[in-house]
Jmol script that loads the backbone (N, CA, C; Angstrom):
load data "model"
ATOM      1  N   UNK A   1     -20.012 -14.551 -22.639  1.00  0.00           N
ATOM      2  CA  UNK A   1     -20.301 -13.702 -21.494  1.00  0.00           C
ATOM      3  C   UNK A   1     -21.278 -14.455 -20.586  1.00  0.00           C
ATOM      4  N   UNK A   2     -20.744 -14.487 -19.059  1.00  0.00           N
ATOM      5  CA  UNK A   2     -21.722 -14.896 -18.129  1.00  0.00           C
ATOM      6  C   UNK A   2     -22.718 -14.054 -17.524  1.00  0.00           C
ATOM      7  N   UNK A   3     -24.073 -13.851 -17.262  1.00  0.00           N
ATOM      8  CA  UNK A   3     -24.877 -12.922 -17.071  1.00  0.00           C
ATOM      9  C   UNK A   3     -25.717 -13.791 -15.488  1.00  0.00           C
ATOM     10  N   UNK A   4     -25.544 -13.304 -14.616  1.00  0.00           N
ATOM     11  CA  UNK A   4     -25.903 -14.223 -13.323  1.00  0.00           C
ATOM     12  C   UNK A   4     -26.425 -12.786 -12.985  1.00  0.00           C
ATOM     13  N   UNK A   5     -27.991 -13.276 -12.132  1.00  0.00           N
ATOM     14  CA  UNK A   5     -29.265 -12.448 -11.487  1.00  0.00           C
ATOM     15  C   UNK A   5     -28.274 -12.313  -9.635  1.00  0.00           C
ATOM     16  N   UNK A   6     -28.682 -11.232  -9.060  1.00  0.00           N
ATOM     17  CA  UNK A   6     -27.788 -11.467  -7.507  1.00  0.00           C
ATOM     18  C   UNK A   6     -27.903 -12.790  -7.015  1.00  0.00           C
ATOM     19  N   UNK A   7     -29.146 -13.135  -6.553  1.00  0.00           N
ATOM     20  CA  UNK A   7     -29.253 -14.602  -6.204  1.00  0.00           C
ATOM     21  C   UNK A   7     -28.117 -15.330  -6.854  1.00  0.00           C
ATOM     22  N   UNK A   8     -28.114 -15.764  -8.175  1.00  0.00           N
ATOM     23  CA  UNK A   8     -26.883 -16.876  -8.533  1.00  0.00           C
ATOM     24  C   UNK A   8     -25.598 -16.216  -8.149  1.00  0.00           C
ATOM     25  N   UNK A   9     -25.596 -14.907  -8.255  1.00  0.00           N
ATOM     26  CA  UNK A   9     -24.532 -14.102  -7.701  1.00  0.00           C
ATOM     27  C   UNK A   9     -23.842 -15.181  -6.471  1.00  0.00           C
ATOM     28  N   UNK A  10     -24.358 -15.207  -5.622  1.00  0.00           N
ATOM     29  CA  UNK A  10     -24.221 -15.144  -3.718  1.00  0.00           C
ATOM     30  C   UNK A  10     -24.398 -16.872  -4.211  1.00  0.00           C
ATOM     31  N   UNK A  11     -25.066 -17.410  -4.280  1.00  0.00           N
ATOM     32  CA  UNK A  11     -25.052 -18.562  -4.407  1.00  0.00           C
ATOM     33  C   UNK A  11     -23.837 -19.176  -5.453  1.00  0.00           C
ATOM     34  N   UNK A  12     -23.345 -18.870  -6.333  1.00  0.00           N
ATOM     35  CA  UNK A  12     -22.305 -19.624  -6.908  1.00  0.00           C
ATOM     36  C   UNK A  12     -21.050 -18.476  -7.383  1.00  0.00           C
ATOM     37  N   UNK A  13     -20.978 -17.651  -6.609  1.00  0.00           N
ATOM     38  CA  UNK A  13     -19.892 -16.526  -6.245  1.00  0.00           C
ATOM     39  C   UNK A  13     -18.151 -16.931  -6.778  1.00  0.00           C
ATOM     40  N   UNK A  14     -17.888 -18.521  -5.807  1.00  0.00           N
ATOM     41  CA  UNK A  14     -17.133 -18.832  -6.557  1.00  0.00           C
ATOM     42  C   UNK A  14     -16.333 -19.229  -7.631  1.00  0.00           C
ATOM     43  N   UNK A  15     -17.868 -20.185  -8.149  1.00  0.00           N
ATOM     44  CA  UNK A  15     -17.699 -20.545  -9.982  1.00  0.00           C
ATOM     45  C   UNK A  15     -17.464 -19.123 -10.664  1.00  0.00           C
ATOM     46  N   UNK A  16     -18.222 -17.982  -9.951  1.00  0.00           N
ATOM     47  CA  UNK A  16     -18.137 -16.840 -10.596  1.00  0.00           C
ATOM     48  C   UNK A  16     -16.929 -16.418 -11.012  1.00  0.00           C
ATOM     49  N   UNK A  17     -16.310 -16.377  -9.758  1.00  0.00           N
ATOM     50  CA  UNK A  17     -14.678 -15.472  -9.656  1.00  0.00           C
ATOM     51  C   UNK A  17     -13.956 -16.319 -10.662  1.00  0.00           C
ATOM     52  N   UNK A  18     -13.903 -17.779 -10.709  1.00  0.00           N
ATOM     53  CA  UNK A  18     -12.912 -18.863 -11.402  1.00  0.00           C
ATOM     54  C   UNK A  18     -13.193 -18.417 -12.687  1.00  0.00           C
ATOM     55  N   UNK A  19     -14.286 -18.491 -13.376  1.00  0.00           N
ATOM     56  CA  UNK A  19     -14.619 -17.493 -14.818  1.00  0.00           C
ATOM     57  C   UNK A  19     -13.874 -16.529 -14.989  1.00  0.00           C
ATOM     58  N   UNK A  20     -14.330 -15.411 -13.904  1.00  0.00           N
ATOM     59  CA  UNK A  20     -13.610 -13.637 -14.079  1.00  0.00           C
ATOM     60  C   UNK A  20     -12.014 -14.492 -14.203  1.00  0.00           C
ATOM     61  N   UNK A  21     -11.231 -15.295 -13.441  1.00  0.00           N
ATOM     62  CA  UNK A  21      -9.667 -15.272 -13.653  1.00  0.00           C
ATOM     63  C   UNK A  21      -9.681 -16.227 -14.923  1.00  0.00           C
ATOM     64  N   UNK A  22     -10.516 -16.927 -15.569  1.00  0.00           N
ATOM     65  CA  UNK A  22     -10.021 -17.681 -16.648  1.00  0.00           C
ATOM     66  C   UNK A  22     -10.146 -16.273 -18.190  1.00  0.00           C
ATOM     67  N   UNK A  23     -10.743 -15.260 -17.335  1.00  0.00           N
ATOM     68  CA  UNK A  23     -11.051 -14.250 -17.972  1.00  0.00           C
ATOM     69  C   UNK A  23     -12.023 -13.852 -18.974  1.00  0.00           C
ATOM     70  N   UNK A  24     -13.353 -14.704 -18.587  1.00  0.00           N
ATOM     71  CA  UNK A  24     -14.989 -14.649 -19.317  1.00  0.00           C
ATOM     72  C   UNK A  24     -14.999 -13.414 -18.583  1.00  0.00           C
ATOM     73  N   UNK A  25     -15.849 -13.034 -19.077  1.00  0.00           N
ATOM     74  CA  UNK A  25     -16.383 -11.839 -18.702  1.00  0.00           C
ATOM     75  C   UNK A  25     -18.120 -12.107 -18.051  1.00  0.00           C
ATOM     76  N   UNK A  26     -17.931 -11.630 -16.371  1.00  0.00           N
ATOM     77  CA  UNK A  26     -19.167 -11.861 -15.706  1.00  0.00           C
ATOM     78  C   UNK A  26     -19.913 -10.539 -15.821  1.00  0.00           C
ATOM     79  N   UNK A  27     -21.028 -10.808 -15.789  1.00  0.00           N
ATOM     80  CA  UNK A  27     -22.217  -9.432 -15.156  1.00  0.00           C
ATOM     81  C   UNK A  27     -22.686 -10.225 -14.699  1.00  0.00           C
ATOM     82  N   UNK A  28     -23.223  -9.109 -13.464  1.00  0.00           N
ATOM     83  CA  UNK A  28     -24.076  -9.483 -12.493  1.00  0.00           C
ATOM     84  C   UNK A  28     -25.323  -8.201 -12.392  1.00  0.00           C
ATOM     85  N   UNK A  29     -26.877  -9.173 -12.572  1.00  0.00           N
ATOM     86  CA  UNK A  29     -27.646  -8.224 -13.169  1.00  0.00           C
ATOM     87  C   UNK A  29     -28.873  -8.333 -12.061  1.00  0.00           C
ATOM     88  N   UNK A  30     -29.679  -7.370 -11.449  1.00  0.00           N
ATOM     89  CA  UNK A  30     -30.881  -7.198 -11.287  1.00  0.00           C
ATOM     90  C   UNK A  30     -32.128  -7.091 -12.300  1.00  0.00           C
ATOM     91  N   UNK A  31     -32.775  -7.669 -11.480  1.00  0.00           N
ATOM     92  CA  UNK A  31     -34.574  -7.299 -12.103  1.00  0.00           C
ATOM     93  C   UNK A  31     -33.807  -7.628 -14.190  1.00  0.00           C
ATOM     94  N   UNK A  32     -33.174  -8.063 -14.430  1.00  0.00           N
ATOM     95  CA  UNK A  32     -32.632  -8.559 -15.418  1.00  0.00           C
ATOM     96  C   UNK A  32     -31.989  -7.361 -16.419  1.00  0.00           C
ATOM     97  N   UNK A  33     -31.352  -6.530 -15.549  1.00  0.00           N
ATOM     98  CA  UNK A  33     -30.778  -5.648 -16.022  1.00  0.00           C
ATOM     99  C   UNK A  33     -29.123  -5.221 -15.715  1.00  0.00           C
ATOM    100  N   UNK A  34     -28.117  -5.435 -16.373  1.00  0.00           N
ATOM    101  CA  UNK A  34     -26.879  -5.387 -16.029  1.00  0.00           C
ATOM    102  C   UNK A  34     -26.480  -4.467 -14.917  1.00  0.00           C
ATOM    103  N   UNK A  35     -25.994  -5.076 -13.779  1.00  0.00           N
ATOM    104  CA  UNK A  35     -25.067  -3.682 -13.152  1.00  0.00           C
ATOM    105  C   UNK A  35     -23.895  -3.837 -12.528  1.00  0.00           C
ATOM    106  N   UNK A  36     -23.066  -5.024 -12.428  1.00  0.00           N
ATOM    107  CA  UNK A  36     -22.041  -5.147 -11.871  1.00  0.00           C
ATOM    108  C   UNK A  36     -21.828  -5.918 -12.694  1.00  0.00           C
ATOM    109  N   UNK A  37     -19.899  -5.686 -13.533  1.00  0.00           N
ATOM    110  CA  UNK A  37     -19.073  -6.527 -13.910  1.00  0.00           C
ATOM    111  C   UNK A  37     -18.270  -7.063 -13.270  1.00  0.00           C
ATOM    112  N   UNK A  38     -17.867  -8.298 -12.909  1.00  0.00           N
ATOM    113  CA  UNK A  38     -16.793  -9.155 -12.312  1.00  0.00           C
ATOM    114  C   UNK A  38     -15.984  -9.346 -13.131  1.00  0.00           C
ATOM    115  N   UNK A  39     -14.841  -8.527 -13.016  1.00  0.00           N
ATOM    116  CA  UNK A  39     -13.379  -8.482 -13.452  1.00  0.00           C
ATOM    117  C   UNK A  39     -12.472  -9.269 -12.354  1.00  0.00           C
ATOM    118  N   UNK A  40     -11.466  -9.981 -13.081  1.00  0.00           N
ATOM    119  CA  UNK A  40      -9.768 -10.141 -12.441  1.00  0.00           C
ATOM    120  C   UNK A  40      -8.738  -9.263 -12.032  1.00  0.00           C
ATOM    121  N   UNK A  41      -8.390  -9.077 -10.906  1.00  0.00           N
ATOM    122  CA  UNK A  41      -7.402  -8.358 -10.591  1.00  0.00           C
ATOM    123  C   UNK A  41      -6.098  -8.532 -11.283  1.00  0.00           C
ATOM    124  N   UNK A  42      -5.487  -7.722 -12.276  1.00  0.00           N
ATOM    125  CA  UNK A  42      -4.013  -7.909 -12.614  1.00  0.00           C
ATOM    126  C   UNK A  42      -3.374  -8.371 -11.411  1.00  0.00           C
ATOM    127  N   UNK A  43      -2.302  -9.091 -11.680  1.00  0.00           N
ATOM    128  CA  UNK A  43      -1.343  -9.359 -10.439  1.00  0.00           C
ATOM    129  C   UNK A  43      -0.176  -8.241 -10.905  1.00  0.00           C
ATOM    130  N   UNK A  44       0.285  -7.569 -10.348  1.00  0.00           N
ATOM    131  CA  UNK A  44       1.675  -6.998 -10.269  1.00  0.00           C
ATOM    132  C   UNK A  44       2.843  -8.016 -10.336  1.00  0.00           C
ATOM    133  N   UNK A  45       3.836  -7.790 -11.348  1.00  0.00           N
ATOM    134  CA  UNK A  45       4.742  -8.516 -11.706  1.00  0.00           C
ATOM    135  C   UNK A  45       5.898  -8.554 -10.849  1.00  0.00           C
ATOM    136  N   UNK A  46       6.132  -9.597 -10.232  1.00  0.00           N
ATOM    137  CA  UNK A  46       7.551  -9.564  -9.185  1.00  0.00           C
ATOM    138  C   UNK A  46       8.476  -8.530  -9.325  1.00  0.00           C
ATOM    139  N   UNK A  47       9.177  -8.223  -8.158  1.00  0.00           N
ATOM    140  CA  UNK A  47       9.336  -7.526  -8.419  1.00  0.00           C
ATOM    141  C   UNK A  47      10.977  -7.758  -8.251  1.00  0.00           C
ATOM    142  N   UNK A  48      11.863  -7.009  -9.232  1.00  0.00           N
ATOM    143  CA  UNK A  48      13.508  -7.438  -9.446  1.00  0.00           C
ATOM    144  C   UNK A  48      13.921  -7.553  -7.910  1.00  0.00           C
ATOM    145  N   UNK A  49      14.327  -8.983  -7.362  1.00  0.00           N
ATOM    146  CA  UNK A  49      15.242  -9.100  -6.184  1.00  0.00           C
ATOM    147  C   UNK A  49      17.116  -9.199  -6.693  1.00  0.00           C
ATOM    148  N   UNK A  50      17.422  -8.715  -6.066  1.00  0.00           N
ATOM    149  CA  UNK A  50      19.104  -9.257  -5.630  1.00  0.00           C
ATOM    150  C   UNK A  50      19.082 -10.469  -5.503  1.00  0.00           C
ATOM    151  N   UNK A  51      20.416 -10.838  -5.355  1.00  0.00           N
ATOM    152  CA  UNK A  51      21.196 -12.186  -5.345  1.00  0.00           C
ATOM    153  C   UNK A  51      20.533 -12.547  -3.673  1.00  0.00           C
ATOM    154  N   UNK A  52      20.813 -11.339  -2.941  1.00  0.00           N
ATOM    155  CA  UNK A  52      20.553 -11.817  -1.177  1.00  0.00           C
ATOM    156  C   UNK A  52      19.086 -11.604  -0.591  1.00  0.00           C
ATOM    157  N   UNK A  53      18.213 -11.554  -1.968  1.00  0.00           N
ATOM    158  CA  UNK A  53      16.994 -11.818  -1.660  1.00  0.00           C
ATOM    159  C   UNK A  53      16.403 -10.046  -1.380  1.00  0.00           C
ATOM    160  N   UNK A  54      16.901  -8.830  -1.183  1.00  0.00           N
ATOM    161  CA  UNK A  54      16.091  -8.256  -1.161  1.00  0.00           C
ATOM    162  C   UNK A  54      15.778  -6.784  -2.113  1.00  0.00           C
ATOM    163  N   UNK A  55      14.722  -5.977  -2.290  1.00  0.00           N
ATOM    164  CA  UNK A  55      14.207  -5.761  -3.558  1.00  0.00           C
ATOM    165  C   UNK A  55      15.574  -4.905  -4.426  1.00  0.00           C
ATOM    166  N   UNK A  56      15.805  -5.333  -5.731  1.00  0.00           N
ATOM    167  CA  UNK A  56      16.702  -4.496  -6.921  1.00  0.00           C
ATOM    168  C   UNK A  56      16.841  -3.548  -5.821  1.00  0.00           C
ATOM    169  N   UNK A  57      15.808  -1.916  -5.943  1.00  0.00           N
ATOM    170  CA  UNK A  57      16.195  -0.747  -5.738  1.00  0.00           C
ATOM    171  C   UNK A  57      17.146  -0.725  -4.339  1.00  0.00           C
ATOM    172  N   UNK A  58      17.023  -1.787  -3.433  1.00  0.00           N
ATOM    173  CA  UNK A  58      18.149  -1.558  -2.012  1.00  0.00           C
ATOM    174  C   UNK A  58      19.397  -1.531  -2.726  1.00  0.00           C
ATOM    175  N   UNK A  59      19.649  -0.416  -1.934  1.00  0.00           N
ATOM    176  CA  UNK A  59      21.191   0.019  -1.966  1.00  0.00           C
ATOM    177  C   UNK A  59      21.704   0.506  -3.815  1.00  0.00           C
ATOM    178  N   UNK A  60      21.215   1.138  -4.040  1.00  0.00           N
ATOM    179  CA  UNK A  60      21.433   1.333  -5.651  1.00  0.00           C
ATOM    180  C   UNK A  60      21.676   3.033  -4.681  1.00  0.00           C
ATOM    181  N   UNK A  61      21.774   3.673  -3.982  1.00  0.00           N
ATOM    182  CA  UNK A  61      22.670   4.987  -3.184  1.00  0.00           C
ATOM    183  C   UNK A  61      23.626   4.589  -2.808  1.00  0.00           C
ATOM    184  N   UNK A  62      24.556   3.260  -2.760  1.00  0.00           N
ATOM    185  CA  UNK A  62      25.592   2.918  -2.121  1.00  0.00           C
ATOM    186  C   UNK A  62      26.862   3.772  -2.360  1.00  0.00           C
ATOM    187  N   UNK A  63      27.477   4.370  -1.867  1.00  0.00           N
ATOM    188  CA  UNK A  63      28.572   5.546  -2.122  1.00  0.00           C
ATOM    189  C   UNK A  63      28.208   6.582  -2.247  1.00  0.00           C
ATOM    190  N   UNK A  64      26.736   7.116  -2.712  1.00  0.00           N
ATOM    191  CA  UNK A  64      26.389   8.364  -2.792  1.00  0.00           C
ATOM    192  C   UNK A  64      25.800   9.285  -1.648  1.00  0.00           C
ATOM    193  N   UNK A  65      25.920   9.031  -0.489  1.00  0.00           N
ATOM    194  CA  UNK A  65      25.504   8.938   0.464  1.00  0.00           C
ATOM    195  C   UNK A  65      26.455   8.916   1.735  1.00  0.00           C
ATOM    196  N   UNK A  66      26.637  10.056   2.336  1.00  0.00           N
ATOM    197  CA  UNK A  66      27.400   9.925   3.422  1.00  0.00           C
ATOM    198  C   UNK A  66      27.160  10.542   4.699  1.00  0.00           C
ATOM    199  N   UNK A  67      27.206   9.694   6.138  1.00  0.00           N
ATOM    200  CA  UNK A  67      26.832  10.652   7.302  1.00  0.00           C
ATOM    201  C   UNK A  67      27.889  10.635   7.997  1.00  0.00           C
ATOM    202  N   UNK A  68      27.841  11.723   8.550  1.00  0.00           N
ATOM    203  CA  UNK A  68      29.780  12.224   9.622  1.00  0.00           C
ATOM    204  C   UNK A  68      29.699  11.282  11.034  1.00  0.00           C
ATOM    205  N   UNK A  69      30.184  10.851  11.301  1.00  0.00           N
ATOM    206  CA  UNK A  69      30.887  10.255  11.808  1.00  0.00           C
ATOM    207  C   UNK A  69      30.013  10.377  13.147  1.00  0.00           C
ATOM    208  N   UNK A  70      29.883  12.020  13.406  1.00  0.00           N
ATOM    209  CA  UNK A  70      29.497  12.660  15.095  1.00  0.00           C
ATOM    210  C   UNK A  70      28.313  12.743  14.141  1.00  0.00           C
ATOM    211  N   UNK A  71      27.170  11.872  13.996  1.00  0.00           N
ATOM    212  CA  UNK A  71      26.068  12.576  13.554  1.00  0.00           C
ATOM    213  C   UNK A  71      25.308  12.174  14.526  1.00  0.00           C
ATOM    214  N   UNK A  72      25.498  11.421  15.439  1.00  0.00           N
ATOM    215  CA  UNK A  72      23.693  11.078  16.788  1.00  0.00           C
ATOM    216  C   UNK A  72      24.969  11.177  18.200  1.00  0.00           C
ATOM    217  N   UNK A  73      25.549  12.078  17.736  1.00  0.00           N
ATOM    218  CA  UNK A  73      26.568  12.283  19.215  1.00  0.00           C
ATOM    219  C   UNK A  73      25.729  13.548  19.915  1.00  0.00           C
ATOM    220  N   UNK A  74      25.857  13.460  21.038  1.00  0.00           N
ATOM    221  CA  UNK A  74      25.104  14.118  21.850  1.00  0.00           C
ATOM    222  C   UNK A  74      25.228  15.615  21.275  1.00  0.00           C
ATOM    223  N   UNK A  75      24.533  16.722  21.519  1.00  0.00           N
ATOM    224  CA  UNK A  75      24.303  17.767  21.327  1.00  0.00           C
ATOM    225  C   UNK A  75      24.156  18.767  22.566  1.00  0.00           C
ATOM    226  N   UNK A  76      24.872  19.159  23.585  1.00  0.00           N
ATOM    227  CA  UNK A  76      24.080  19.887  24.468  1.00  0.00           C
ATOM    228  C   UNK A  76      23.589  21.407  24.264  1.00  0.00           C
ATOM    229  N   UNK A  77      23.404  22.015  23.347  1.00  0.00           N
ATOM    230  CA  UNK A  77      23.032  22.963  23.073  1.00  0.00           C
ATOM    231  C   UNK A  77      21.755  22.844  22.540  1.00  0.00           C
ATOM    232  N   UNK A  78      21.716  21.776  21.670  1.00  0.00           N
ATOM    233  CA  UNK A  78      20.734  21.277  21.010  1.00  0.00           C
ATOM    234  C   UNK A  78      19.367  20.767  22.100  1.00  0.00           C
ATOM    235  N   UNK A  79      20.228  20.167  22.809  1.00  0.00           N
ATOM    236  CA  UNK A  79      18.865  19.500  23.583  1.00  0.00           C
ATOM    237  C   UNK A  79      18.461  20.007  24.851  1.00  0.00           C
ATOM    238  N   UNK A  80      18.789  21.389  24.860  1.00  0.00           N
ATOM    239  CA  UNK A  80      18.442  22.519  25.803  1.00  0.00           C
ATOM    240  C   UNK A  80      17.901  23.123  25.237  1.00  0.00           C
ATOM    241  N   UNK A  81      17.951  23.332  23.965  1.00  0.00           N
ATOM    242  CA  UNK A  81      16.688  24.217  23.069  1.00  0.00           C
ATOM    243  C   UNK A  81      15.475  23.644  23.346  1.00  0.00           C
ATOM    244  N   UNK A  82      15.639  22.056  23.008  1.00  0.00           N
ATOM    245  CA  UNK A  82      14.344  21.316  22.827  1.00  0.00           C
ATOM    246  C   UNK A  82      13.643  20.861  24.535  1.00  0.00           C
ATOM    247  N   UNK A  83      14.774  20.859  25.461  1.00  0.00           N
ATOM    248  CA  UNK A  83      14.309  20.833  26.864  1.00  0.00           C
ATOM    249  C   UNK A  83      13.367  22.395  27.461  1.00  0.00           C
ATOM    250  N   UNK A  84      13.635  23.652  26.910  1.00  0.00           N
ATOM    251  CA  UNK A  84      13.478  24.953  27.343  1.00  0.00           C
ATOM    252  C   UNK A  84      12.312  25.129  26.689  1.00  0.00           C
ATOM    253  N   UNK A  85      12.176  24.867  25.415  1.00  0.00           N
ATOM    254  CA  UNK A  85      10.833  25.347  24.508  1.00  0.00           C
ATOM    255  C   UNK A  85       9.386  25.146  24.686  1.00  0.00           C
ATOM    256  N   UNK A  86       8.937  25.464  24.662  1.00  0.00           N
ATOM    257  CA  UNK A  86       7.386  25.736  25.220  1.00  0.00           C
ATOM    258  C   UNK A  86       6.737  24.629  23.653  1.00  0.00           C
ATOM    259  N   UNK A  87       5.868  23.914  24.376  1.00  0.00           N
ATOM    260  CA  UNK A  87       4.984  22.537  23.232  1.00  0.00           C
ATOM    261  C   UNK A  87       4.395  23.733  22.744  1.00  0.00           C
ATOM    262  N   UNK A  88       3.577  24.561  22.777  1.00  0.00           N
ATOM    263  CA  UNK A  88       2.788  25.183  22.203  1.00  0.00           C
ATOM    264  C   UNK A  88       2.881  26.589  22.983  1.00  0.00           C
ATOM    265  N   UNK A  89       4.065  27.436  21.813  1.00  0.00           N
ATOM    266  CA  UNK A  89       4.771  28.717  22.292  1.00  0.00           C
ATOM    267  C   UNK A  89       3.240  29.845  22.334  1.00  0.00           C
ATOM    268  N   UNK A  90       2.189  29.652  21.967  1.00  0.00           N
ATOM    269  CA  UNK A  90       0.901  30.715  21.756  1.00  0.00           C
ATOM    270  C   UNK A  90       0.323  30.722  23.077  1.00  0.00           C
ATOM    271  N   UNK A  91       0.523  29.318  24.065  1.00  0.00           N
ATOM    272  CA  UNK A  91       0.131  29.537  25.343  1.00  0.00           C
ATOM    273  C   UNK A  91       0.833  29.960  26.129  1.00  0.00           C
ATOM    274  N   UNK A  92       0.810  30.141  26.933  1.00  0.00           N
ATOM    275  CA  UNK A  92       1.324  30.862  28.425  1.00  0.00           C
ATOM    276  C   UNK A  92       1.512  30.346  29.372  1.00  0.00           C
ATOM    277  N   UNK A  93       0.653  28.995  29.451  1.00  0.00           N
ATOM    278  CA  UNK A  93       1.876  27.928  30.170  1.00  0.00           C
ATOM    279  C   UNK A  93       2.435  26.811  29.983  1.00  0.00           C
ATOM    280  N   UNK A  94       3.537  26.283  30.077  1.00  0.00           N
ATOM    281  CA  UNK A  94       4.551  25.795  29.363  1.00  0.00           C
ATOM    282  C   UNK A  94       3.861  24.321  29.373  1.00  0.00           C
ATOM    283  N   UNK A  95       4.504  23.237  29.201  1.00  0.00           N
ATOM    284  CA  UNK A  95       4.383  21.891  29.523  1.00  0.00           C
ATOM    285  C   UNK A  95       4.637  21.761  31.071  1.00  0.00           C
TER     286      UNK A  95
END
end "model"
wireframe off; spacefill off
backbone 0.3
color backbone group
């Protein structure tokens, strides 16, 4: 175990971190009393790509999933609702 006062802290910070990833275990102590451990961040393990490079879960809905045909075709009923409607129906005057 490495035990470094703040001063050596800030001053050799980096030797520090290279320890925490070889995975010693740092404290970092005041007035000679422990209060911060310097741990290694796990890395998260890659993550499954496809053949065309992008992540496993794309497209694993392929076939299950279907939109009609007329689905972003104009609406005019629709977009007279949303043209007529008041932003905030509690006031009294419109947009």
């Amino acid at each position: 175990m490495v035990i470094a006062n703040i001063h050596q802290a800030k001053t050799h910070l980096s030797k520090l971190i290279e320890q925490a990833e070889a995975g010693e275990e740092v404290v970092i102590a005041r007035n000679g009393k422990p209060v911060v451990r310097l741990t290694a961040v796990e890395q998260p393990a890659d993550e499954p790509r496809r053949p065309d490079g992008l992540p496993a879960w794309m497209g694993s809905l392929k076939d299950q999933i279907w939109i009609a045909p007329n689905f972003d075709d104009y609406d005019a009923e629709i977009a007279e609702m949303f043209e007529q409607s008041k932003l905030f129906p509690w006031e009294e005057n419109g947009p």
